[in-house]
C-alpha positions as CSV (number, residue, x, y, z in Angstrom):
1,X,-12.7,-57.9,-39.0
2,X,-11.2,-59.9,-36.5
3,X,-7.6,-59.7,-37.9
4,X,-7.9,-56.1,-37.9
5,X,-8.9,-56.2,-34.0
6,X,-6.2,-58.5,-32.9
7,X,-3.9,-56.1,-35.4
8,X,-4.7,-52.9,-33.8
9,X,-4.7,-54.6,-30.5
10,X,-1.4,-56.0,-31.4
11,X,-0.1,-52.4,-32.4
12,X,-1.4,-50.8,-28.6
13,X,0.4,-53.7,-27.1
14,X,3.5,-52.5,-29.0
15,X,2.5,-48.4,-28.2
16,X,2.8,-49.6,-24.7
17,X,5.7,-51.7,-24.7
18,X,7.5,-49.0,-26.8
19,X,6.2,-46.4,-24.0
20,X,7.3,-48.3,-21.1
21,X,10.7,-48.9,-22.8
22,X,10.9,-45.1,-23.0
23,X,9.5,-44.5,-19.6
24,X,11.9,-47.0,-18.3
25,X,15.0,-45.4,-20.0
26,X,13.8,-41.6,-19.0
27,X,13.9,-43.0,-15.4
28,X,16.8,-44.9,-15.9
29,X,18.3,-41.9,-16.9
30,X,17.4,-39.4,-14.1
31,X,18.0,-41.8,-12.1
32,X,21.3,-41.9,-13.1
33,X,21.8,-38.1,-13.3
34,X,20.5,-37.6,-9.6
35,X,22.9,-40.4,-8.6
36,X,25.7,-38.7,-9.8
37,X,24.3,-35.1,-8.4
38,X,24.0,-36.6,-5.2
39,X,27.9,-38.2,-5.5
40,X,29.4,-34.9,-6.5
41,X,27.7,-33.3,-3.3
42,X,28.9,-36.2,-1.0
43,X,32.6,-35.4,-2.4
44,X,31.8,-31.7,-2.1
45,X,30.6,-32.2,1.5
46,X,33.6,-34.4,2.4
47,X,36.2,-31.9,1.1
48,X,34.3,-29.4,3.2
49,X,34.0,-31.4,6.2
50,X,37.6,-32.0,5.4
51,X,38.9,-28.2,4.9
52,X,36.9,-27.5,8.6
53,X,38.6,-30.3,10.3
54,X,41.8,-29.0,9.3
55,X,40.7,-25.0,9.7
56,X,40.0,-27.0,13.7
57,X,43.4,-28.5,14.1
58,X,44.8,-25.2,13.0
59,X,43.1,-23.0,15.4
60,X,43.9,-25.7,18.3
61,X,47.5,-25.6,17.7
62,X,47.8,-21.9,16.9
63,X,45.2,-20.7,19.6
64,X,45.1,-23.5,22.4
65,X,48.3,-24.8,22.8
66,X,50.2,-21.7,23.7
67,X,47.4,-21.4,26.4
68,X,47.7,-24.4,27.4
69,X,51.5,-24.3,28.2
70,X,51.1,-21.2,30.3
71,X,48.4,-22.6,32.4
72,X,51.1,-25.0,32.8
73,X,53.5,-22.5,33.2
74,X,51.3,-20.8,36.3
75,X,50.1,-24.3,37.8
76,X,54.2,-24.5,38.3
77,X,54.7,-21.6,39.4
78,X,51.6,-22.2,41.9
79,X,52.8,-25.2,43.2
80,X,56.7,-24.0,43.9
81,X,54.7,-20.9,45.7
82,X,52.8,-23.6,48.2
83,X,55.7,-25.3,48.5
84,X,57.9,-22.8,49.6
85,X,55.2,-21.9,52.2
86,X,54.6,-25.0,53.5
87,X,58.3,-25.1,53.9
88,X,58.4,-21.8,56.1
89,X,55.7,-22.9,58.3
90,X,57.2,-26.2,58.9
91,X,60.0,-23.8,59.7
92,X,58.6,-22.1,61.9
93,X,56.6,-25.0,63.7
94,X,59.9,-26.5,64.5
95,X,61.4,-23.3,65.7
96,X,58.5,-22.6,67.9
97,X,58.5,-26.6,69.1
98,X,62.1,-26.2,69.7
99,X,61.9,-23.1,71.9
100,X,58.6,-24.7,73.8
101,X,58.2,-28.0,73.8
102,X,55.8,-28.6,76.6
103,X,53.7,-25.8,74.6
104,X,54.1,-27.9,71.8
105,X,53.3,-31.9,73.9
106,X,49.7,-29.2,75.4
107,X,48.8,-28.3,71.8
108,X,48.9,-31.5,70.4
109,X,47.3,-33.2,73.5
110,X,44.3,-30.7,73.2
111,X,43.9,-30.7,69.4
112,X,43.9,-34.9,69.6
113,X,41.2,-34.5,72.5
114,X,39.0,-32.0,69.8
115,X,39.5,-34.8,67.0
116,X,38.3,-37.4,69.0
117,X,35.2,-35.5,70.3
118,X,34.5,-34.5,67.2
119,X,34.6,-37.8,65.4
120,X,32.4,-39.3,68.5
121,X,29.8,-36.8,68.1
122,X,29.6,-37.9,64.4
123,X,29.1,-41.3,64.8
124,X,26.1,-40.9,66.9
């Protein structure tokens, strides 16, 4: 009686074993096939990721740098423009100084004399 005990408890032992070895290789094996789902979704993402950084650059060169060089273009165009005017009322200043200087010695003596009040009334 007791051999056939430690018989069948011998076979339920090997049930077991023989169930956890198939367990263990099921899991093994999804394991294994989820890995390799998740893997061929990484390199899917990446070549996406990949094709959108490119579809970017594209879109920048095509869309943004021709806007960019006019805005260049104006800003030029801009600053020859203030140039030239500051160039006509310097012009004109030295004209005007030229034609009256003690004009010129009263405005500069009164403008001075508002700079001055103006910075003294600031400090206090």
């Amino acid at each position: 009686m007791a051999d056939s005990y430690f018989s069948s408890l011998r076979s339920g032992a090997r049930d077991a074993r023989d169930s956890a070895e198939n367990y263990g290789r099921r899991a093994a094996g999804s394991l294994r096939d989820t890995g390799e789902r998740l893997r061929d979704r990484g390199e899917d993402a990446r070549g996406e990721v990949s094709r959108l950084w490119s579809d970017l650059e594209d879109l920048v060169e095509k869309r943004l740098g021709p806007a960019a060089s006019e805005a260049g273009r104006s800003a030029s165009r801009y600053a020859d423009q203030g140039r030239d005017l500051a160039m006509d009322y310097a012009a004109q200043l030295r004209d005007v100084t030229r034609s009256r200087p003690l004009v010129a010695i009263g405005i500069a003596v009164a403008a001075t004399w508002v700079i001055t009040t103006m910075l003294r009334s600031s400090k206090r």
